[in-house]
C-alpha positions as CSV (number, residue, x, y, z in Angstrom):
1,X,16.0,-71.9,-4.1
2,X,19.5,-73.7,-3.7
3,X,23.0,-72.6,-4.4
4,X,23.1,-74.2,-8.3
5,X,20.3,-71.5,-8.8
6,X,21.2,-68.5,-7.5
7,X,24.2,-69.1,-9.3
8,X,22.7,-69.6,-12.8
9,X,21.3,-65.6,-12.4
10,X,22.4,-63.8,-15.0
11,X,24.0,-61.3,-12.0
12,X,25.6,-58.6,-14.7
13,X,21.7,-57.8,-14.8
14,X,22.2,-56.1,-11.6
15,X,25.8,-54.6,-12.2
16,X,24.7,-50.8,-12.0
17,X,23.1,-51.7,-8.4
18,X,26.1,-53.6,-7.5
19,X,28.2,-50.8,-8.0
20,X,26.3,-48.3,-6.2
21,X,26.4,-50.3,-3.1
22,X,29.9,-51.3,-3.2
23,X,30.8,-47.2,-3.4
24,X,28.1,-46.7,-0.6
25,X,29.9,-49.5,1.5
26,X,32.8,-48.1,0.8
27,X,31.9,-44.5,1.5
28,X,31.0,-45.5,4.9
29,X,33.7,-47.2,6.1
30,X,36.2,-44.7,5.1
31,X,33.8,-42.2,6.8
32,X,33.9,-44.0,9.7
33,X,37.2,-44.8,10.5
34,X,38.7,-41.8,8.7
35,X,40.2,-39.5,11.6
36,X,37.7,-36.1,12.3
37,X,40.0,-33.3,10.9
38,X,40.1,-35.4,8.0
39,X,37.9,-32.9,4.8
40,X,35.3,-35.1,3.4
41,X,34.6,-33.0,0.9
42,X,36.9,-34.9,-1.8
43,X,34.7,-38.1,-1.5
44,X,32.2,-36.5,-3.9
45,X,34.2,-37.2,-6.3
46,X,34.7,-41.2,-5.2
47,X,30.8,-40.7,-5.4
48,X,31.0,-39.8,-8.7
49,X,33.0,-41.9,-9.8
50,X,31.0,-44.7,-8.4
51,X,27.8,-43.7,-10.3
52,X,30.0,-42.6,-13.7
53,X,31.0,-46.4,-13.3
54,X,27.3,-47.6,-12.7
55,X,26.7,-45.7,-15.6
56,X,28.8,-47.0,-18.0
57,X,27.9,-50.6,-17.4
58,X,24.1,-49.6,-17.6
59,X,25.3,-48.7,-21.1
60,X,26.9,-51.9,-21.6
61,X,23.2,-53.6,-20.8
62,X,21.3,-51.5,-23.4
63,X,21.9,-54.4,-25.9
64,X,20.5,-57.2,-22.9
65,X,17.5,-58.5,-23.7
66,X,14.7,-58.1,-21.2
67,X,16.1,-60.2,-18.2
68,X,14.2,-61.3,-15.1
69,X,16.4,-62.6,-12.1
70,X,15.2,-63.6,-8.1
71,X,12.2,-65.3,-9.0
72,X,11.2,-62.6,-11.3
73,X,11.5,-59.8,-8.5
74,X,14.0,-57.9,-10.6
75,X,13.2,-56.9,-14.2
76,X,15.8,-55.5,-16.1
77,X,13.0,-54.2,-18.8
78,X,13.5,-51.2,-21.5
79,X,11.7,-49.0,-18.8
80,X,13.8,-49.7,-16.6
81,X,16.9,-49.1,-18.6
82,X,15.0,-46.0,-19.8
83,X,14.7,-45.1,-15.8
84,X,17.7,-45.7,-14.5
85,X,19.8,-43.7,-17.1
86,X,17.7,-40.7,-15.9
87,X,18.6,-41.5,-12.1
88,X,22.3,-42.0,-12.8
89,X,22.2,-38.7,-15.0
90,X,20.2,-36.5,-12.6
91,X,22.6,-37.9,-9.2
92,X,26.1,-37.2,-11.1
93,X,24.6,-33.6,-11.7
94,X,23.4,-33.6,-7.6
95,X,26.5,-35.1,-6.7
96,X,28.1,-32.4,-7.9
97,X,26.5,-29.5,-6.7
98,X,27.0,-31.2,-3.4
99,X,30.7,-30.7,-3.9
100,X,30.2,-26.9,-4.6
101,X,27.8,-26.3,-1.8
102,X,29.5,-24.3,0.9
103,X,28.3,-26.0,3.3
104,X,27.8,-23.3,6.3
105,X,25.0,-24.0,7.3
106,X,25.5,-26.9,9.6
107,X,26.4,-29.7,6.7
108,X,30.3,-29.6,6.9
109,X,30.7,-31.9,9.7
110,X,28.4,-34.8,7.8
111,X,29.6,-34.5,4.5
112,X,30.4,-38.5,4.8
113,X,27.2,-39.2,5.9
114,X,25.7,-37.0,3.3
115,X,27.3,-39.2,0.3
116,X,26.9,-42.8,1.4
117,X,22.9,-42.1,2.0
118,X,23.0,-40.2,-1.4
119,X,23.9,-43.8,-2.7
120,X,22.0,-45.7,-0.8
121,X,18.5,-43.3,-1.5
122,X,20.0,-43.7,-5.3
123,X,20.2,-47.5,-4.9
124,X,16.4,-47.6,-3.6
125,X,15.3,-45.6,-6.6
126,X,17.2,-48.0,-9.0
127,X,15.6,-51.0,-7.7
128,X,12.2,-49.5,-8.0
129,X,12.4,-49.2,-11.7
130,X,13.5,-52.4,-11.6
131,X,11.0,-53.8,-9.4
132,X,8.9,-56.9,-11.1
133,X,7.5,-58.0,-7.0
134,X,5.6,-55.8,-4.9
135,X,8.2,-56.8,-1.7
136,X,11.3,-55.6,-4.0
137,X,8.9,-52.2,-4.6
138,X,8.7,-51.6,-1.3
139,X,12.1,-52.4,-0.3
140,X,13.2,-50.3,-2.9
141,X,10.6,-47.5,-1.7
142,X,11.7,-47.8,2.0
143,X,15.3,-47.7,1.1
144,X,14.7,-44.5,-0.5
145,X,12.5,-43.0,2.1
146,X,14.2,-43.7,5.0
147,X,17.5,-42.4,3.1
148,X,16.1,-39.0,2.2
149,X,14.2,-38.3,5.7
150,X,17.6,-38.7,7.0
151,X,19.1,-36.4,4.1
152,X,16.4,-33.6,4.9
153,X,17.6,-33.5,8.5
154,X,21.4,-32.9,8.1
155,X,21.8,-29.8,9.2
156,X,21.0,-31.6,12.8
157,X,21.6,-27.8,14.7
158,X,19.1,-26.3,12.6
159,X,15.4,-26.0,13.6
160,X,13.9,-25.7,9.9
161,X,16.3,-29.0,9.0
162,X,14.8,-30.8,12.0
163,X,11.4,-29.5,11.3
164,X,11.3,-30.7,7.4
165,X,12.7,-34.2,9.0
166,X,10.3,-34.9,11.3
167,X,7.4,-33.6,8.9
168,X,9.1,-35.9,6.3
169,X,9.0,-39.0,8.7
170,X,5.7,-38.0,9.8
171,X,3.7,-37.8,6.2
172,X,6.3,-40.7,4.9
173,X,4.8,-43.5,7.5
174,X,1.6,-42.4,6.5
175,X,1.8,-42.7,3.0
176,X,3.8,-45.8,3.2
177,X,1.0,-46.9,5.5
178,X,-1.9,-46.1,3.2
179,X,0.6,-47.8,-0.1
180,X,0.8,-51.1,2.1
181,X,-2.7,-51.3,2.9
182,X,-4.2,-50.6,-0.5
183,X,-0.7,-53.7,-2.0
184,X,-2.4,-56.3,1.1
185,X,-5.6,-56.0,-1.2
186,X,-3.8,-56.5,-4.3
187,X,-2.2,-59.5,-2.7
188,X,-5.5,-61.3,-0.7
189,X,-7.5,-60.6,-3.8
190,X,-4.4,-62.3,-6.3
191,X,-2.6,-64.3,-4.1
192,X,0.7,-62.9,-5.0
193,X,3.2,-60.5,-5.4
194,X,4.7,-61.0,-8.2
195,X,3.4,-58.3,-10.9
196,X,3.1,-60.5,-13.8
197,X,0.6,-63.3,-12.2
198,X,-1.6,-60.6,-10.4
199,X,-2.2,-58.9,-13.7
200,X,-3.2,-61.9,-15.2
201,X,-5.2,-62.9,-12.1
202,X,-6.9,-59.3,-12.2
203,X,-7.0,-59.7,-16.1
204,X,-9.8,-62.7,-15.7
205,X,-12.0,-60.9,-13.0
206,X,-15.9,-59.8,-13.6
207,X,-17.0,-60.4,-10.6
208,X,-18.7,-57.0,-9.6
209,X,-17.6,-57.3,-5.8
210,X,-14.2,-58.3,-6.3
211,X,-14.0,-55.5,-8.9
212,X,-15.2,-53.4,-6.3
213,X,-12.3,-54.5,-3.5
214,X,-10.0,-53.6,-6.8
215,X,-11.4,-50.1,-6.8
216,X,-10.2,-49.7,-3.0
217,X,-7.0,-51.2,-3.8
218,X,-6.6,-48.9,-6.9
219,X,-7.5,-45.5,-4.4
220,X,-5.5,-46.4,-1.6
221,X,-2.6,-47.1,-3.5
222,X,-2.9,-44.0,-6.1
223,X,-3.3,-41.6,-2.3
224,X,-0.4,-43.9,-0.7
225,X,1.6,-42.7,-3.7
226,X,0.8,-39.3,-4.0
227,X,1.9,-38.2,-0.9
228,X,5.2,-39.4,-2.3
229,X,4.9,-37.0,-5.4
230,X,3.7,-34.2,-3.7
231,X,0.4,-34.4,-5.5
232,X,-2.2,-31.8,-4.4
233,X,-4.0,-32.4,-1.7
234,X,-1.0,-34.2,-0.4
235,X,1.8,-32.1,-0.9
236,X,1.6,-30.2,2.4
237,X,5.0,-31.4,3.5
238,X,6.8,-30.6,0.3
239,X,7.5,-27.1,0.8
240,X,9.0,-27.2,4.7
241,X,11.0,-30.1,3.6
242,X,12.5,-28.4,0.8
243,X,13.1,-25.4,2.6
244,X,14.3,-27.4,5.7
245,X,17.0,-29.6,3.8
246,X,20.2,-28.3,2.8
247,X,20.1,-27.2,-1.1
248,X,21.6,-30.0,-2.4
249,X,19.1,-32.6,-1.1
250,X,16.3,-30.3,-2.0
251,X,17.5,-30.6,-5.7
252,X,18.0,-34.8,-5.4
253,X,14.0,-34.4,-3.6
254,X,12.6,-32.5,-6.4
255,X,14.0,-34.8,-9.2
256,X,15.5,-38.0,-8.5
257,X,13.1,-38.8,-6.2
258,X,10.2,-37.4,-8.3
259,X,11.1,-39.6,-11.1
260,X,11.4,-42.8,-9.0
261,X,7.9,-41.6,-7.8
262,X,6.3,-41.4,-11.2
263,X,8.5,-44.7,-11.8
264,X,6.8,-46.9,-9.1
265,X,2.9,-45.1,-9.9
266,X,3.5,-46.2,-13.6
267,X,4.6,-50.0,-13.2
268,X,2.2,-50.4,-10.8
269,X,-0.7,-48.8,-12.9
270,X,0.6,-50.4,-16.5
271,X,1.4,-53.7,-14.8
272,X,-1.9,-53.9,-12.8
273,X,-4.7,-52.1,-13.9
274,X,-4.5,-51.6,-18.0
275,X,-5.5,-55.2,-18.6
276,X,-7.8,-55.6,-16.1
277,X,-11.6,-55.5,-16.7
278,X,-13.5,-52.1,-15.2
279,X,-16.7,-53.4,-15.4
280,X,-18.3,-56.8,-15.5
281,X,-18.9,-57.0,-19.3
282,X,-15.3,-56.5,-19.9
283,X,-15.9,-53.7,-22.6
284,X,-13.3,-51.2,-20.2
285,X,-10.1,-51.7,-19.2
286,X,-9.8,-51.2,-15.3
287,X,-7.7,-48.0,-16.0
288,X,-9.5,-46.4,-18.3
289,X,-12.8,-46.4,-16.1
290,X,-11.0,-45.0,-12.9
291,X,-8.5,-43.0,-14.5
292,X,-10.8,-39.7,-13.7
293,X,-9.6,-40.1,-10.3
294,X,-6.0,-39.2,-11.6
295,X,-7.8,-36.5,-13.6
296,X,-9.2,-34.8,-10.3
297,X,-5.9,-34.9,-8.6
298,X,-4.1,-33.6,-11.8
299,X,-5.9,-30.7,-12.2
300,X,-5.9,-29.9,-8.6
301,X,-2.4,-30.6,-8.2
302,X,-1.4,-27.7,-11.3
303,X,-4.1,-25.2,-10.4
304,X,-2.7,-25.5,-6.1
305,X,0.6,-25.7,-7.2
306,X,0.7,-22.7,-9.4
307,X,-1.1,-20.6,-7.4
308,X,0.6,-21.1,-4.3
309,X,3.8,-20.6,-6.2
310,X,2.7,-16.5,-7.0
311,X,3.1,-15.5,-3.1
312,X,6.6,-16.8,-2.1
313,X,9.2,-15.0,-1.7
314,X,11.5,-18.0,-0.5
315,X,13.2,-19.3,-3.9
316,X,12.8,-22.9,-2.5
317,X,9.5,-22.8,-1.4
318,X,8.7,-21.3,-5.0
319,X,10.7,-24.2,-6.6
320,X,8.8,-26.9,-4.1
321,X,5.1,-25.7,-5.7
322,X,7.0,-25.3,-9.2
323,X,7.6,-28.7,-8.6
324,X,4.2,-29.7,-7.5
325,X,2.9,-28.1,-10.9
326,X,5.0,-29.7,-12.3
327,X,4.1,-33.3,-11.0
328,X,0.2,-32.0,-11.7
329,X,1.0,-31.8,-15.8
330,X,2.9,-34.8,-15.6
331,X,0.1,-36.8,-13.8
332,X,-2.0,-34.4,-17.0
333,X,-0.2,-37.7,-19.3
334,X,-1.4,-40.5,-17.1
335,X,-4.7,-39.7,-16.9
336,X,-5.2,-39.4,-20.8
337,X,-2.8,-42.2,-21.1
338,X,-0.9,-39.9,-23.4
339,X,-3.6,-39.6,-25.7
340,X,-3.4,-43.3,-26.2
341,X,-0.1,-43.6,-28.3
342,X,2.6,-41.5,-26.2
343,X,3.0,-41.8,-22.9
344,X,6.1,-43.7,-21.6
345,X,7.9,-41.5,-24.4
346,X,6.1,-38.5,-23.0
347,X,7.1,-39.1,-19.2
348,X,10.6,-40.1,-20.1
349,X,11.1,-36.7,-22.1
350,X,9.6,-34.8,-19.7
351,X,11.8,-36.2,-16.7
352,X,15.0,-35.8,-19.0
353,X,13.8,-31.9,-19.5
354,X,12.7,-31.5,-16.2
355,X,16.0,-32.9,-15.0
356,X,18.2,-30.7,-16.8
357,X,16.2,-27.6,-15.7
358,X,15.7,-27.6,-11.7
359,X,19.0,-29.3,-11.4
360,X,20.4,-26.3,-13.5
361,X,17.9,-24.3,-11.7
362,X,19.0,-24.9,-8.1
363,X,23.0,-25.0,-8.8
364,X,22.4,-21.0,-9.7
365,X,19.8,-20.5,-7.0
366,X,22.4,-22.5,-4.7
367,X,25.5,-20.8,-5.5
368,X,23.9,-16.8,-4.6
369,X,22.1,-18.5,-1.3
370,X,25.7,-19.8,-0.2
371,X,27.3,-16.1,-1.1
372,X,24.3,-14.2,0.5
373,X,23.3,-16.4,3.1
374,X,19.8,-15.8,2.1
375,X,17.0,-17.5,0.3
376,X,14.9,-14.9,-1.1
377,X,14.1,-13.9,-4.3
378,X,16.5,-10.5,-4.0
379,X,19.7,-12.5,-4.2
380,X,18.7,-12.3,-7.8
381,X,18.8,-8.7,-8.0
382,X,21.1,-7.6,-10.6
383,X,22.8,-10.6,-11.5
384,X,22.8,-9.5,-14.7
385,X,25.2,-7.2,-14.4
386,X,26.9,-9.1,-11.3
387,X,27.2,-12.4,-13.3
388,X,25.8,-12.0,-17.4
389,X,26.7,-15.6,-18.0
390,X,24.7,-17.0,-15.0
391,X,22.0,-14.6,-15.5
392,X,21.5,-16.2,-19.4
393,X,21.8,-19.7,-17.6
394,X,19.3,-19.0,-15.4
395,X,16.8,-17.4,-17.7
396,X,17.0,-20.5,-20.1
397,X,16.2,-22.3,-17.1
398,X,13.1,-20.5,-15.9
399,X,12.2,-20.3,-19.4
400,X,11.9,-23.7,-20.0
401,X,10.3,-23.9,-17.0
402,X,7.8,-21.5,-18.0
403,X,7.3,-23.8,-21.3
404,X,8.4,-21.2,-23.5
405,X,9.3,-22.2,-27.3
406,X,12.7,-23.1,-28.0
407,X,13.7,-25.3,-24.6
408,X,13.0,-28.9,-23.6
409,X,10.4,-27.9,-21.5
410,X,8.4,-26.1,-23.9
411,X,8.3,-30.0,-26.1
412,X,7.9,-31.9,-22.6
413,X,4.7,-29.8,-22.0
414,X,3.5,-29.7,-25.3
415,X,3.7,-33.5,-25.8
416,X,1.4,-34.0,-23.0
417,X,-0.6,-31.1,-24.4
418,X,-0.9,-32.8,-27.3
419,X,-1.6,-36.0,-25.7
420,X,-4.5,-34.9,-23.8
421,X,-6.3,-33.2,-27.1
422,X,-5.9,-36.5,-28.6
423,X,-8.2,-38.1,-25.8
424,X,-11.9,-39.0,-26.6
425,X,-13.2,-37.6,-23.7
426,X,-14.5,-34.2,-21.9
427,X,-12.2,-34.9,-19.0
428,X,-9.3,-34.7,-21.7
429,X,-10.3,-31.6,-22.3
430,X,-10.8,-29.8,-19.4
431,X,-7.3,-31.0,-18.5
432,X,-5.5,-29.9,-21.9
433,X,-7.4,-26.9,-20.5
434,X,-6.3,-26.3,-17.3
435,X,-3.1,-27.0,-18.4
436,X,-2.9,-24.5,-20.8
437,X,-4.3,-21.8,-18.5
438,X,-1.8,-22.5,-15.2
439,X,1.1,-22.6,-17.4
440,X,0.1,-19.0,-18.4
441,X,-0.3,-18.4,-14.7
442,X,3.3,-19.6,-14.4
443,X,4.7,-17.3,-16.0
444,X,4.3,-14.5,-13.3
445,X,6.2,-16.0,-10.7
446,X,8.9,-17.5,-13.0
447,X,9.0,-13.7,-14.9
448,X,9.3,-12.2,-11.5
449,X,12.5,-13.5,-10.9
450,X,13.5,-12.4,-14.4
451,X,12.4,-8.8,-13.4
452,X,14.9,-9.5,-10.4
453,X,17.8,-10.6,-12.3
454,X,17.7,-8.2,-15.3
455,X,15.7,-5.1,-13.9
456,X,16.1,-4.6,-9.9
457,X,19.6,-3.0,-9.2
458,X,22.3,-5.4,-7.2
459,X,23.0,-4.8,-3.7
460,X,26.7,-5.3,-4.6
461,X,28.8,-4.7,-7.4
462,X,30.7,-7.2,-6.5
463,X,31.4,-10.3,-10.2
464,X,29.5,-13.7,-8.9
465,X,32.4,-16.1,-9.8
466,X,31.1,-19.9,-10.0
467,X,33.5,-22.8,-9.4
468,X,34.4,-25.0,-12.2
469,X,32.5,-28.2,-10.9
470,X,29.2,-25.5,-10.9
471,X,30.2,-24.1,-14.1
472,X,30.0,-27.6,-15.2
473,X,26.6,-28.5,-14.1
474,X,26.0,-25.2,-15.3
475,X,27.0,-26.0,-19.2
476,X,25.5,-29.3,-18.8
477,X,22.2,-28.2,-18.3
478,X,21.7,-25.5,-20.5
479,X,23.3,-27.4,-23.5
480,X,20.9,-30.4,-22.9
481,X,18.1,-27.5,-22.0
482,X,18.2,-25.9,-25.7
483,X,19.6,-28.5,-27.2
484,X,16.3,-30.9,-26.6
485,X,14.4,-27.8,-27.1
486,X,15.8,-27.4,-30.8
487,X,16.3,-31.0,-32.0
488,X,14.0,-32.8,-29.5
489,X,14.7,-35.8,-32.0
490,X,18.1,-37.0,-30.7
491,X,16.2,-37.7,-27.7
492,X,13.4,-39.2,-29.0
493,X,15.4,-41.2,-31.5
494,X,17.6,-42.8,-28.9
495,X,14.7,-44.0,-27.0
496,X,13.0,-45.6,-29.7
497,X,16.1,-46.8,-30.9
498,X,17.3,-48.7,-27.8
499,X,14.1,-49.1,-25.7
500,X,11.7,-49.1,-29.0
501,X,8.2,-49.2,-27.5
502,X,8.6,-50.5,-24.1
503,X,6.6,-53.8,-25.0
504,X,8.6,-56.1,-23.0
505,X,7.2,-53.4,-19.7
506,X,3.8,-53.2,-20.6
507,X,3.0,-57.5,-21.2
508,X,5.1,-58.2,-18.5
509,X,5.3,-61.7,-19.7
């Protein structure tokens, strides 16, 4: 690769990521040089306006046709796009809720650390989505790994914070260690990295032992990965960690780096194993033969999830198993392919729902833990009376969660409801099954804080006042929240309309 090369790369391909890093350079040095006394509170907002920038040129790339740069390790692709508009969306909201958090429990003194690895776990996510070589996946993986097991252990006085850290570290080098070793398959079976000429490698194999050797690649991979989802049995880290991290890193763990998750599992799987043969005759696709795997671990992941979730009493232990559910019926799409028709525009809606609703979730749940100094479900108690307008935020939130009619999360779940009835098999059954019956489940501990916020009488009587920038995040969500619940269309129709059916992803030609 010489100079006249590198500079024929069409470079504005890669603006969004540019920008990030320049405001994460930037970040840094100002918080490094900046004098102690100095409040580093205000450079949320330089944040912010670093990924409100990164966001308006992703904008200005929606008309780009699908552009490959680096030897075909980055892929600006419709799914991509799709992706990273998501990221940029759910990190403004984090960002701010960041700026509102109190910060007495041990954060205030690395609140400049705090933004720059923000950005820099942001960055990683963005280049997974945009990942077309296993090397830039995993730099892109590490990048946001090693950011966010830093993130969980900011509040470095804290035992809890340095407990979730290690465990983070701990479960993270194993699950990156299982990933690699299932990729150095994928690689001495293909002989490359690059994702396009190991599907069509793996697209002309028969051979029953080297489909075999694909079989161990495809387990080790899909386990690697779900430790990073928090995917039952591997989500034993997930609650300590998000009880161990300061609030506002719990919220970025539980969605963007959820979404990036789900990001990396479905270019890999697309990219890799739908063309590929799963038998010798060729009369399967590699995916569909195996996918009962992701079956098993779907419903195990919503049944653990959900029933773990009825005994907490810590809200952020309840949210980490909410969110492990929640991973369980979104793995519910993968493993029936969404029903064959729907599911890129399944996943996307769901993580646009799912977004709005922990994010606007958390910034309630964060503003009555930083006023009570306490995480358990009784700083609920009476906020509607305390608070009527946060109490109504919060109950659109839960309800959605919940799946109720009438929010985004009731169409996100019904989607891949639907999806899974229109499968051709039992397993597609016995998931739209299970599905059905933990989301009923659900509603008792989601309900329960309901009972808290409208029937349990309020310690104080006391008016919760929110800040503005809360209040924002606040509006934000629960706008988007009924709005997509009512007229789920406007989302649906911009997808199609700028990323149409994600054809350019799934040939990766």
């Amino acid at each position: 690769m010489d100079m006249k090369n590198v500079l024929s790369y069409e470079w504005g391909a890669m603006m969004p990521e540019f920008i990030i890093l320049g405001t994460a350079i930037l970040l840094s040095l100002f918080d490094l040089f900046a004098p102690r006394r100095f409040n580093r509170r205000p450079l949320a907002w330089f944040a912010l306006i670093g990924i409100a920038l990164a966001f308006v040129s992703l904008i200005s790339l929606l008309p780009l046709a699908e552009t490959s740069i680096l030897a075909d390790t980055f892929r600006l692709d419709s799914f991509a796009k799709a992706s990273k508009l998501l990221l940029l969306i759910g990190a403004g909201l984090v960002i701010v809720l960041a700026a509102s958090h109190s910060a007495n429990d041990g954060l205030r003194d690395y609140q400049g650390e705090f933004y720059y690895l923000f950005l820099a776990a942001l960055l990683g996510a963005m280049m997974m989505t945009s990942s077309g070589d296993l090397i830039t996946l995993v730099v892109g993986l590490e990048l946001l790994s090693i950011s966010s097991y830093i993130l969980a252990g900011m509040k470095k006085k804290n035992l809890k914070s340095n407990e979730a850290a290690l465990k983070y570290i701990v479960m993270g080098g194993i699950s990156t260690a299982i990933t690699l070793f299932g990729m150095s398959y994928l690689y001495g079976l293909t002989g490359s990295t690059n994702l396009g000429e190991m599907s069509e490698t793996m697209a002309r194999v028969s051979d029953s032992q080297v489909l075999y050797l694909l079989g161990l690649a495809f387990f080790m991979v899909l386990v690697g990965l779900s430790f990073k989802l928090a995917t039952a049995p591997f989500h034993m880290w997930a609650p300590d960690v998000y009880e161990g991290a300061p609030t506002p890193v719990t919220a970025f763990l539980s969605v963007i780096s959820k979404i990036a998750g789900f990001v990396i599992l479905l270019r890999l799987l697309l990219s890799l194993f739908l063309t590929a043969s799963g038998d010798t005759l060729g009369t399967v696709t590699f995916l569909e033969q195996n996918r009962v795997f992701i079956a098993v671990l779907a419903g195990a992941t919503m049944i653990i999830g959900n029933v773990l979730a009825l005994r907490q009493q810590n809200v952020k232990r309840l949210l980490a198993y909410s969110g492990i559910a929640h991973a369980g019926y979104l793995l519910v799409a993968v493993a029936t392919l969404g029903g064959g028709y729907f599911l890129l525009d399944t996943v996307w809606f769901y993580f646009l729902a799912y977004l709005l609703m922990n994010i606007g979730a958390f910034a309630v749940f964060q503003w009555l833990a930083d006023a009570n100094s306490s995480e358990q479900r009784l700083i609920f108690a009476g906020l509607a009376k305390r608070s009527p307008a946060a109490a109504v935020a919060m109950t659109i939130f839960l309800l959605s969660l919940a799946g109720i009619p009438g929010t985004a999360g009731f169409i996100g779940k019904f989607h891949i409801f639907l999806g899974a009835l229109l499968g051709s098999t039992t397993t597609d059954y016995i998931l739209a099954s299970i599905l059905l019956a933990t989301t009923i489940l659900s509603y008792v501990y989601y309900f329960s804080l309901l009972v808290q916020i409208f029937f349990r009488p309020a310690s104080t009587k006391e008016a919760v006042r929110f800040p503005v920038s809360l209040m924002i995040v606040l509006l934000v969500c629960v706008v988007g929240t009924m709005i997509f619940g009512l007229a789920p269309n406007m989302a649906l129709d911009f997808l199609h309309q700028h990323f149409g059916d994600f054809t350019d992803f799934i040939s990766m030609e």
